[in-house]
C-alpha positions as CSV (number, residue, x, y, z in Angstrom):
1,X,38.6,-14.1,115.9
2,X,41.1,-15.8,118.0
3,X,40.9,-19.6,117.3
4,X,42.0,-21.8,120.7
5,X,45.2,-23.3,120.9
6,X,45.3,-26.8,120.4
7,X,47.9,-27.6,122.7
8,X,46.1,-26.4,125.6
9,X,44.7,-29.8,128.1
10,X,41.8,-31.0,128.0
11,X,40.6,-31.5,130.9
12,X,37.2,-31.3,129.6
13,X,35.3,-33.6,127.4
14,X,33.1,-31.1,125.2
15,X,31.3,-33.6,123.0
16,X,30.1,-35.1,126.1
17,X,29.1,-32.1,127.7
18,X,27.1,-30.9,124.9
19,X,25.5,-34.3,124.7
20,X,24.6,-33.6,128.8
21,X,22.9,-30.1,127.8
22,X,21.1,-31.8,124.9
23,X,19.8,-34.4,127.0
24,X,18.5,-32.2,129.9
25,X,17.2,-29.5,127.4
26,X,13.2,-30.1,127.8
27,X,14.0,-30.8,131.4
28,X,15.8,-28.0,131.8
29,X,13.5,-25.2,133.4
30,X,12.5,-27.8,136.8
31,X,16.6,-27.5,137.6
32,X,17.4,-24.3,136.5
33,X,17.5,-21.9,140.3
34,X,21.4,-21.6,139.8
35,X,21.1,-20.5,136.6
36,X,17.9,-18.5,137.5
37,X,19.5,-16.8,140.5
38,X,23.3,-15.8,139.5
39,X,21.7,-15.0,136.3
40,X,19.5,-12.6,138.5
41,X,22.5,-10.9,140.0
42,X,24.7,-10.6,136.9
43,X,21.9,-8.5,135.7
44,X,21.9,-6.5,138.8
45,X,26.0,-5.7,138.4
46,X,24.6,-4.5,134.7
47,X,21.8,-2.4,135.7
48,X,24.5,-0.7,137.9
49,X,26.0,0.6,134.7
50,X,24.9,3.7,133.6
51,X,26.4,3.1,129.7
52,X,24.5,1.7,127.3
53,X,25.0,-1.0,125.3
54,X,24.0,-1.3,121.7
55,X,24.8,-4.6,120.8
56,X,24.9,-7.3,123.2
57,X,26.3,-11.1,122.9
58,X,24.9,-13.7,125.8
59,X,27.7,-16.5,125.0
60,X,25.7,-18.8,128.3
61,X,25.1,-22.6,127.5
62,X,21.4,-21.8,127.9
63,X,20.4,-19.6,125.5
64,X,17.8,-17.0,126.2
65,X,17.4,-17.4,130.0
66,X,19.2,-13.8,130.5
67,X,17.4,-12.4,127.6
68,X,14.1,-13.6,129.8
69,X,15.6,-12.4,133.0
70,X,16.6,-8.9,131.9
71,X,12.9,-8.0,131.3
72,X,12.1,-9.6,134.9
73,X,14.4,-7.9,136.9
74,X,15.0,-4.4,135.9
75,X,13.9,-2.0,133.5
76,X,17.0,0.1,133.4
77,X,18.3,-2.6,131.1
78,X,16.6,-1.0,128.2
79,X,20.1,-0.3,127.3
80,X,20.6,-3.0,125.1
81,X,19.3,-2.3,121.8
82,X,19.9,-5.9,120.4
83,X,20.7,-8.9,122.1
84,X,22.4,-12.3,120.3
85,X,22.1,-15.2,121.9
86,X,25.0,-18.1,121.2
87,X,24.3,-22.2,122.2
88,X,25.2,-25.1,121.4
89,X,21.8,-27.0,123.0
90,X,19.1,-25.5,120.7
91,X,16.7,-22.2,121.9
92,X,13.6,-21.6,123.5
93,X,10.7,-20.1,121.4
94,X,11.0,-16.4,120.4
95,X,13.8,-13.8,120.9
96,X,16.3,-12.1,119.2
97,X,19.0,-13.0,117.2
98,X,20.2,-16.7,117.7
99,X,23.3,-18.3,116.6
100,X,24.9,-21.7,118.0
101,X,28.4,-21.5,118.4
102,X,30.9,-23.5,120.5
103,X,32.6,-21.4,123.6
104,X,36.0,-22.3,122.8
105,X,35.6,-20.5,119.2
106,X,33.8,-17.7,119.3
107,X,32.5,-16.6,115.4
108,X,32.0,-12.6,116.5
109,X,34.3,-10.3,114.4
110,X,37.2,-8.2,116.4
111,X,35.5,-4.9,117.7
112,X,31.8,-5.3,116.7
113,X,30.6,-6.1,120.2
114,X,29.6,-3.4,123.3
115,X,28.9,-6.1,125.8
116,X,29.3,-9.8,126.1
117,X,27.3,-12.0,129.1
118,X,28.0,-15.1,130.6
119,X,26.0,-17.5,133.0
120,X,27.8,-20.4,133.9
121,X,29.8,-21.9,130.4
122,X,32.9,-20.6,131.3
123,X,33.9,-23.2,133.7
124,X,34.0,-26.0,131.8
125,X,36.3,-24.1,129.4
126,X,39.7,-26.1,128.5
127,X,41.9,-22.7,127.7
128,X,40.1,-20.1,129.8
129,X,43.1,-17.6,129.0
130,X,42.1,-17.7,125.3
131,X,38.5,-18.1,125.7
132,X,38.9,-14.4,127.2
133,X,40.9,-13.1,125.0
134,X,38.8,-14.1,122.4
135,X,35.7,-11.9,124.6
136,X,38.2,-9.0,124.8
137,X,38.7,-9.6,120.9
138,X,35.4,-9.2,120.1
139,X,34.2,-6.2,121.8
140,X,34.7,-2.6,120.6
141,X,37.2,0.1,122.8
142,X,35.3,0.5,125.9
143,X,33.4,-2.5,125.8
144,X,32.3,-4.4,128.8
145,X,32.9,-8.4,129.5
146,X,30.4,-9.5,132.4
147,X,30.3,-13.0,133.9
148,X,30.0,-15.6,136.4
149,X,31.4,-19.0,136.7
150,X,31.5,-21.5,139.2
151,X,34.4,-20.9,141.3
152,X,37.0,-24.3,143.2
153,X,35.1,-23.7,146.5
154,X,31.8,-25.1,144.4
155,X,30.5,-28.9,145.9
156,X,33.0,-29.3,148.5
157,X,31.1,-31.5,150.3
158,X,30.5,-33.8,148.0
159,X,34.5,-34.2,146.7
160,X,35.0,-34.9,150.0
161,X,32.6,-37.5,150.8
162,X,32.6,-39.0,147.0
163,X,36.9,-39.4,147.2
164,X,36.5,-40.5,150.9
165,X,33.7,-43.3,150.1
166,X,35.2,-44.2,146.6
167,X,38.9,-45.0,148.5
168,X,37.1,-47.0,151.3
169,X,35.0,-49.5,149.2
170,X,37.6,-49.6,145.8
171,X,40.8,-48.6,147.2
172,X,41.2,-45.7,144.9
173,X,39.4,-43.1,143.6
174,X,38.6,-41.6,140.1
175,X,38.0,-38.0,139.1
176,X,34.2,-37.1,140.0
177,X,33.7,-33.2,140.1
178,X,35.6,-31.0,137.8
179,X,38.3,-28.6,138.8
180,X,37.3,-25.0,138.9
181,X,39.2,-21.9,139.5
182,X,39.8,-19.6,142.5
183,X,39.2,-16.1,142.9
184,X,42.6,-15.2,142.7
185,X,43.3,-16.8,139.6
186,X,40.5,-15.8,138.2
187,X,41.4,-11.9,138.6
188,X,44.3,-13.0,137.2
189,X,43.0,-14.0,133.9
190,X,41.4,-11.2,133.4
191,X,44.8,-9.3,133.9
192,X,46.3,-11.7,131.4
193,X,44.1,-10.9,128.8
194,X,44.7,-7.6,128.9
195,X,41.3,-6.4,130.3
196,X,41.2,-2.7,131.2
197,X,40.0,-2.2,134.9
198,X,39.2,-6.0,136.1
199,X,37.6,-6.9,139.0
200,X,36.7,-10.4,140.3
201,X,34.6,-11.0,143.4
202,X,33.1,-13.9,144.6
203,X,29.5,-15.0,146.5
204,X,28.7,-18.0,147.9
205,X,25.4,-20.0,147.9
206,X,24.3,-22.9,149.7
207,X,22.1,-24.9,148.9
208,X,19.9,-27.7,150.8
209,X,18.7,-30.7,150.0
210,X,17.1,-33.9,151.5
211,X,19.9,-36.2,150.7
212,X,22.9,-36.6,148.6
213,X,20.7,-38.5,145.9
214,X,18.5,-35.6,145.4
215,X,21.5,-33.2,145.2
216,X,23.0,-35.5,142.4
217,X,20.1,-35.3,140.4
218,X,19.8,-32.2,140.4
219,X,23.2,-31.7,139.0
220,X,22.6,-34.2,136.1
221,X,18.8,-32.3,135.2
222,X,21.4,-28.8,134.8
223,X,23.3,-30.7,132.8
224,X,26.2,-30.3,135.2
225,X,27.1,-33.9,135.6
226,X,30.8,-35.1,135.3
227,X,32.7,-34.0,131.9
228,X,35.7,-34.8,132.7
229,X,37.9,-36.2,129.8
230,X,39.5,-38.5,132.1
231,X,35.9,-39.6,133.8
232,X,35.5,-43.5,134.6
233,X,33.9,-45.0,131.8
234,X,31.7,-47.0,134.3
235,X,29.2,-45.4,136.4
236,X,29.0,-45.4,140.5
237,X,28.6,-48.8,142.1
238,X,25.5,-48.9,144.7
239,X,28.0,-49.2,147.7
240,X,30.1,-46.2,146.9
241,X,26.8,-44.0,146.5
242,X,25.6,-45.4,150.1
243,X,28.8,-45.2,151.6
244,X,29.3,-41.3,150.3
245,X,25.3,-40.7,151.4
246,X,26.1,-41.9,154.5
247,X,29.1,-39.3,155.0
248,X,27.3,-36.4,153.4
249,X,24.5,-37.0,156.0
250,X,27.2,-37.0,159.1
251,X,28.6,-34.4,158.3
252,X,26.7,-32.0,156.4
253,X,23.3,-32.2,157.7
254,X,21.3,-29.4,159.4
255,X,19.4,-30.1,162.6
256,X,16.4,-31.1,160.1
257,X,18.5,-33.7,158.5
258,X,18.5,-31.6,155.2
259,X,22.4,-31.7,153.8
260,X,23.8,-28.7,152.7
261,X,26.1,-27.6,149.1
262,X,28.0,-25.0,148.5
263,X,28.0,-23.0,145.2
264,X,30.3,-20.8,145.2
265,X,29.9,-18.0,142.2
266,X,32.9,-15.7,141.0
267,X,31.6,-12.7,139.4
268,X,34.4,-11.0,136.9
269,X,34.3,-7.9,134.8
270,X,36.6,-6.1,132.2
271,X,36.5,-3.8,129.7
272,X,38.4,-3.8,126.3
273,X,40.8,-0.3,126.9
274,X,39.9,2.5,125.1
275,X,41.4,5.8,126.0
276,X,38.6,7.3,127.2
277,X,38.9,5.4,129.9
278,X,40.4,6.6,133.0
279,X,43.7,5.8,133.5
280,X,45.9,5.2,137.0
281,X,48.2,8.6,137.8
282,X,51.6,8.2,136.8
283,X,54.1,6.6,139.6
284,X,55.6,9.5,141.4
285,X,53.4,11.9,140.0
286,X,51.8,12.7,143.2
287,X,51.7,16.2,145.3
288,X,52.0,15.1,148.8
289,X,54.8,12.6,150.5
290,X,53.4,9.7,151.6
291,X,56.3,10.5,154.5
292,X,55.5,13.4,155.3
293,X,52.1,12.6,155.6
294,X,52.6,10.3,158.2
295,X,55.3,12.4,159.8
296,X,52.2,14.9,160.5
297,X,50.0,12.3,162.2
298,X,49.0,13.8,166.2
């Protein structure tokens, strides 16, 4: 196991965000679509896979909601033999094998996983890098890392109009909504921990709502509500949540006066290398010249 660097920032306040999940917990399943839905569509990228996968790890903060899902959605995931669940808010009822773990330290052993899930933890990671080279760690040659997080294009309506209405009645603003990362970097990462074939690719959701109230409470019942270790200690005043309101409904609003929010989900997948796997053609090795190729164009 790869322990996390302690050096790394931390952006994120973990104690409090587990104290968030806790609190929502028996809440959970009236604000859970997000989860519900991208969990829907990892499982789809899975069921795509023709491999099977004897030993599964779903490292999500909610444990046992893909477990639930995979029987839902597709039976083609009877590819997983065993599946462990890892959280650090407790478990439903029934299931497989449950452990609670923290995401930042990951207790699997090098090479005894074939596939490792995640549903939305991975954002609110402080080192990212290491918490995927602790996935690629853990899995065996030729295993398969599937996940989703939420990507920096996620609640841009709201920074906006929280920064804007925060500056206007205080004169400055504090950090409200957690920075996330883009697609690009996010392929990246996967490159940098040395994942065989990665791909990331990214959908976006939107989401409305009847007003900017209703939009913030549904953040706080996923237990999504702001982490940040350098959050305001002191909550919203009245007039900032009016004034932002206000905006969001300007600006935002449909022609039913529903506003709108953008999720915007990155989807990435690696595999630990093996040398089964198929490899890229040596450079130069090829047959034909790309020149002469085009020289032969009508």
């Amino acid at each position: 196991m790869t322990v996390p660097s302690q050096s790394s920032p931390q952006v994120f306040d973990r104690a409090q965000l587990r104290r968030q999940r806790q609190r929502v917990a028996g809440g959970f399943a009236a604000h859970d679509f997000l989860f519900r839905e991208l969990g829907e569509r990892l499982l789809d990228r899975l069921a795509d896979i023709r491999q099977g996968f004897p030993l599964a790890a779903d490292v999500s903060p909610h444990a046992g909601m893909l477990e639930s899902l995979r029987r839902e959605v597709d039976a083609r995931l009877g590819g997983i033999e065993t599946m462990v669940a890892a959280s650090d808010v407790g478990f439903p009822p029934g299931g497989g094998p449950r452990l609670v773990c923290e995401e930042e330290a990951l207790p699997f052993r090098r090479g005894s996983l074939d596939l490792i899930l995640s549903c939305l933890g991975l954002h609110w990671v402080n080192d990212l890098p290491g918490a995927l080279i602790q996935i690629r760690d853990a899995l065996r040659p030729d295993g398969l890392f599937l996940g989703v997080l939420l990507g920096g294009e996620t609640l841009t309506e709201l920074r906006q109009c929280l920064m804007e209405a925060e500056l206007a009645e205080t004169g400055g603003a504090s950090p409200r909504v957690s920075p996330m990362v883009g697609l690009r970097d996010a392929a990246g990462l996967l490159q940098r921990a040395s994942f065989a074939l990665p791909v990331a690719d990214a959908e976006t959701l939107t989401v409305t709502y009847a007003d900017a109230l209703a939009l913030l409470r549904d953040l706080r019942g996923m237990g999504e509500g702001n982490a940040l270790a350098a959050r305001p200690r002191r909550p919203l005043s009245r007039q900032v949540i009016a004034r932002a309101s206000a905006l969001y409904a300007a600006r935002f609003a449909d022609s039913d006066g529903r506003i709108r929010a953008t999720f915007q989900a990155i989807f990435v997948t690696g595999w630990a290398p093996s040398a089964i796997q198929q490899q890229p053609a040596r450079r130069g090795s090829g047959d034909v010249s790309l020149a002469d190729f085009l020289a032969k164009k009508p």
